[in-house]
C-alpha positions as CSV (number, residue, x, y, z in Angstrom):
1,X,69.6,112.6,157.4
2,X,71.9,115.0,155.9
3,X,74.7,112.2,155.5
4,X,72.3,109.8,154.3
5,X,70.8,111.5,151.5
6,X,74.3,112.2,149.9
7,X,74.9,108.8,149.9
8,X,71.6,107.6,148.2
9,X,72.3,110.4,145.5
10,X,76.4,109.1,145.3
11,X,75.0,105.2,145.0
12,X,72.2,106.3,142.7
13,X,74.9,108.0,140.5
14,X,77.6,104.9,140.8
15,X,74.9,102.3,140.0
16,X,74.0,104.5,137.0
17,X,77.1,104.7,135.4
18,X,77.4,101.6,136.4
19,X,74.7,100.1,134.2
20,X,74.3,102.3,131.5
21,X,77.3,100.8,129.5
22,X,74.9,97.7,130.2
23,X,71.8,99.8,128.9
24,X,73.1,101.1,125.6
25,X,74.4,97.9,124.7
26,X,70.9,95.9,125.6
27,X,69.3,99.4,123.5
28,X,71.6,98.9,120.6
29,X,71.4,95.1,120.0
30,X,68.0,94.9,120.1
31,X,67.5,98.1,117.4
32,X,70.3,96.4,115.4
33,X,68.2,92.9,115.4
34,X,65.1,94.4,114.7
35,X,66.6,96.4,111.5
36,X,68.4,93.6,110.5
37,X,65.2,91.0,111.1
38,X,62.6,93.6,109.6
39,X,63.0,92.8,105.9
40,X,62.8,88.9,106.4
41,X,59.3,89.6,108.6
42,X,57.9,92.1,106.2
43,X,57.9,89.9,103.3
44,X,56.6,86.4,105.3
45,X,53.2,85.1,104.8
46,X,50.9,86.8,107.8
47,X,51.3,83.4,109.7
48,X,55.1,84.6,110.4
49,X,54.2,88.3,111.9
50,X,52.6,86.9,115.1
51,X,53.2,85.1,118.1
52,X,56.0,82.4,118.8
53,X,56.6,82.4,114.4
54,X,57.4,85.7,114.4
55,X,60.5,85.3,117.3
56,X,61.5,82.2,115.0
57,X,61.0,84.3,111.5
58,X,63.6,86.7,113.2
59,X,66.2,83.8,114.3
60,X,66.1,82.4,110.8
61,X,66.2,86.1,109.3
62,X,69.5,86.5,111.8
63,X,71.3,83.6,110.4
64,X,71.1,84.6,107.3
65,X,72.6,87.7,107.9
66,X,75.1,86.2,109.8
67,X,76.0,83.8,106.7
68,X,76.1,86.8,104.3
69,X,77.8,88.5,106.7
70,X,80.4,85.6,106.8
71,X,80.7,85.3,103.4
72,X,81.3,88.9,103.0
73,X,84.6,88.1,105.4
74,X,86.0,85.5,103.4
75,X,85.4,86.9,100.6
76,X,87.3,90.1,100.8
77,X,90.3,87.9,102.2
78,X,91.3,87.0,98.2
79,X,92.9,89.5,95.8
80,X,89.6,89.5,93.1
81,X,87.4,90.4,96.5
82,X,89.0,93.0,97.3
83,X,89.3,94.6,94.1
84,X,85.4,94.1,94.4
85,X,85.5,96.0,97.3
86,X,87.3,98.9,96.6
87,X,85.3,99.2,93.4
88,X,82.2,99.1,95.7
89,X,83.8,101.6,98.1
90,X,84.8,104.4,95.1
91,X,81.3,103.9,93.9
92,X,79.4,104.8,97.4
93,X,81.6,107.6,98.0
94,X,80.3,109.3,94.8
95,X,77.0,108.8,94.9
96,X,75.3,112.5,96.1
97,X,73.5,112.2,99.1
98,X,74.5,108.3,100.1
99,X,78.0,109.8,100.0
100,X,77.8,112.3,103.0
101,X,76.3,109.2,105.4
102,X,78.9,106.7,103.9
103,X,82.0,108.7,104.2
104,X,81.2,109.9,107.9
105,X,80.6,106.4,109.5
106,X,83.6,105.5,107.2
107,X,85.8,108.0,108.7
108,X,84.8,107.4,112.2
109,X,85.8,103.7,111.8
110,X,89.1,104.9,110.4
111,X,89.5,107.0,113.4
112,X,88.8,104.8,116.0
113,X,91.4,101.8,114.3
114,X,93.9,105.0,113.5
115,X,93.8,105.6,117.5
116,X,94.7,102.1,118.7
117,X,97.9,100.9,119.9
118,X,99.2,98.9,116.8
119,X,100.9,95.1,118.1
120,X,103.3,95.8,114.9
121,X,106.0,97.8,115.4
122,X,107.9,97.8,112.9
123,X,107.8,96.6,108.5
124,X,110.8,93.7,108.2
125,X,112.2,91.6,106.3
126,X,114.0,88.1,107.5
127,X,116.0,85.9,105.4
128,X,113.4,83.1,105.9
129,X,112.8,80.1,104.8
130,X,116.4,79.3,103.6
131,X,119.2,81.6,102.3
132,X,118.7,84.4,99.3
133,X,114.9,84.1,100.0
134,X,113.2,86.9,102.1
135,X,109.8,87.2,104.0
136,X,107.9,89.9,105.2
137,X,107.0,90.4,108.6
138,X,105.8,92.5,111.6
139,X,107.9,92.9,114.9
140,X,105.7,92.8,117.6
141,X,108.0,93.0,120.9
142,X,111.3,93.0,121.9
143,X,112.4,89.8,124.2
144,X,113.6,89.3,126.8
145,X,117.1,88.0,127.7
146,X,116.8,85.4,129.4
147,X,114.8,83.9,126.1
148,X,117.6,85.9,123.8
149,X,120.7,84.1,125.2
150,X,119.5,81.0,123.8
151,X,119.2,81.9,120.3
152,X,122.5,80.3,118.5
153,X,122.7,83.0,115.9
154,X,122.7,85.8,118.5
155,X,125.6,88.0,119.1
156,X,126.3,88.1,122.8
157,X,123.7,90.2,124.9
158,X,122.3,91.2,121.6
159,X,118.4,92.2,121.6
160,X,116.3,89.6,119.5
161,X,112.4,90.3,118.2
162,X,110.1,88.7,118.1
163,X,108.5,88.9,114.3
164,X,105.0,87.8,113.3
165,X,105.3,86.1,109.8
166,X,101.4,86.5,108.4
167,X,100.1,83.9,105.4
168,X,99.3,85.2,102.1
169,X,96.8,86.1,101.2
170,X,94.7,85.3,104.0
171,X,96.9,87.2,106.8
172,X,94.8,85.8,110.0
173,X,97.1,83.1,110.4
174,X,101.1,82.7,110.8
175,X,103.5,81.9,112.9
176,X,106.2,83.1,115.0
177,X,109.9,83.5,114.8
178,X,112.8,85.0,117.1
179,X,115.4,86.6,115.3
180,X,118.6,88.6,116.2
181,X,117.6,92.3,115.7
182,X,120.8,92.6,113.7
183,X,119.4,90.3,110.8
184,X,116.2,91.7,110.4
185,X,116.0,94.6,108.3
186,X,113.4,97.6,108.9
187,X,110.9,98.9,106.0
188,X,110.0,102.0,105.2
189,X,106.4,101.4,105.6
190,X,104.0,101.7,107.8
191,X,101.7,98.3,109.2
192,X,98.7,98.8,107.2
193,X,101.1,99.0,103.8
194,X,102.5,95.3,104.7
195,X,99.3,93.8,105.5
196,X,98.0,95.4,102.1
197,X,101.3,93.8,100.9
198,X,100.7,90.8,101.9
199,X,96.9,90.2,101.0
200,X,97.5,91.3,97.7
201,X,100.2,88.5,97.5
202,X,103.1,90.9,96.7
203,X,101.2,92.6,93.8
204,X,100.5,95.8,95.4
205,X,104.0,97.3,96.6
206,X,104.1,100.8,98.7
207,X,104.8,104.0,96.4
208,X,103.1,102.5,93.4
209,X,99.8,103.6,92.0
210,X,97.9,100.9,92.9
211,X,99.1,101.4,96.7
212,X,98.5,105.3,96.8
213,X,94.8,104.8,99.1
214,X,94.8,102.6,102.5
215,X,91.4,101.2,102.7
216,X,89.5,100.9,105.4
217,X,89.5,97.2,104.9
218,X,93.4,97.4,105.3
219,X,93.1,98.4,108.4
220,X,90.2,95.8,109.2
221,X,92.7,93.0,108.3
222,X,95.3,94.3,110.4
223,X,93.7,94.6,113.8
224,X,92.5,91.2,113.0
225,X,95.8,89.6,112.1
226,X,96.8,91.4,115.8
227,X,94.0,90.5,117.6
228,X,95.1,87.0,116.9
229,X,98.7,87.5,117.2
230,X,97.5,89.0,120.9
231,X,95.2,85.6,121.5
């Protein structure tokens, strides 16, 4: 009995921890659909409210979100979206009372992107796509040698890199090149000041004015050009 009961305690414990992850997630999804499904509910006729209409007032109520939610996305991708953004963003901050909510889940967003490892290394610039003309891009890994011996331009047994050349102004897509490290040159700025770069289509330069703040959306746009740089 006395080695028993440990045990149940120890696999009551494991299965706990087990499943809670599981829990919380269940607990938020569901409070998060019924505050986003809520508004759509309230104002349907009373037939909606009840029953199997209600479950379906919700769906619809869902995809609608999900479309303005969308929309939102693309939106922001384009240089006069942003701009509405970060007009939207100055304004929220300075509204007393809204501000002190807005800025802390703001700030713990920021944190959590701030703390992840970054897939872009390093700011460059290649000579690409012909001679006198130069791209920005993000080195995201050294490679190997066996893949670096067959690069024409390489110097013997020099390191190549691979660099992630995003689109403008929508920097989700791209493609990739391997270049001699010795003809790429390094930037003086950090990730999120290229992708802000890049979105704004080469208006917004690091050191200017119009550079001085890295938005939260910045950052947003850069873990999603990695996460599809990763994919």
């Amino acid at each position: 009995m006395k080695r028993i009961l440990p045990n149940i305690g120890n696999n009551l414990l494991l299965g706990t921890l087990l499943l809670a992850p599981l829990a919380i997630t269940i607990w938020i999804v569901q409070k998060l659909f019924t505050f986003l499904t809520d508004w759509f509910v309230n104002f349907s006729p009373e037939v909606f409210k009840t029953g199997w209409r209600a479950i379906v007032a919700r769906l619809v109520a869902l995809f609608i979100v999900v479309v303005v939610v969308f929309l939102i996305g693309l939106l922001v991708k384009n240089f006069i979206g942003r701009r509405l953004y970060e007009w939207g963003d100055r304004i929220l901050s300075r509204i007393p009372g809204v501000k002190l909510f807005y800025n802390f889940f703001r700030q713990i967003i920021e944190v959590f992107f701030a703390n992840r490892d970054s897939s872009f290394k390093e700011v460059v610039l290649i000579e690409y796509p012909r001679a006198g003309a130069y791209t920005l891009g993000f080195v995201t890994s050294s490679v190997p040698q066996h893949i670096s011996t067959h690069v024409a331009s390489a110097i013997p047994n020099e390191e190549c890199v691979s660099v992630f050349i995003p689109t403008t102004p929508n920097p989700t897509g791209g493609w990739l090149l391997i270049v001699p490290r010795s003809q790429v040159i390094t930037l003086k700025m950090t990730p999120a000041e290229g992708m802000k770069l890049i979105v704004s289509g080469g208006a917004i330069f690091p050191g200017t004015k119009d550079a001085a703040k890295t938005s939260l959306l910045d950052k947003l746009e850069l873990m999603v050009a990695e996460a599809n740089v990763k994919a």
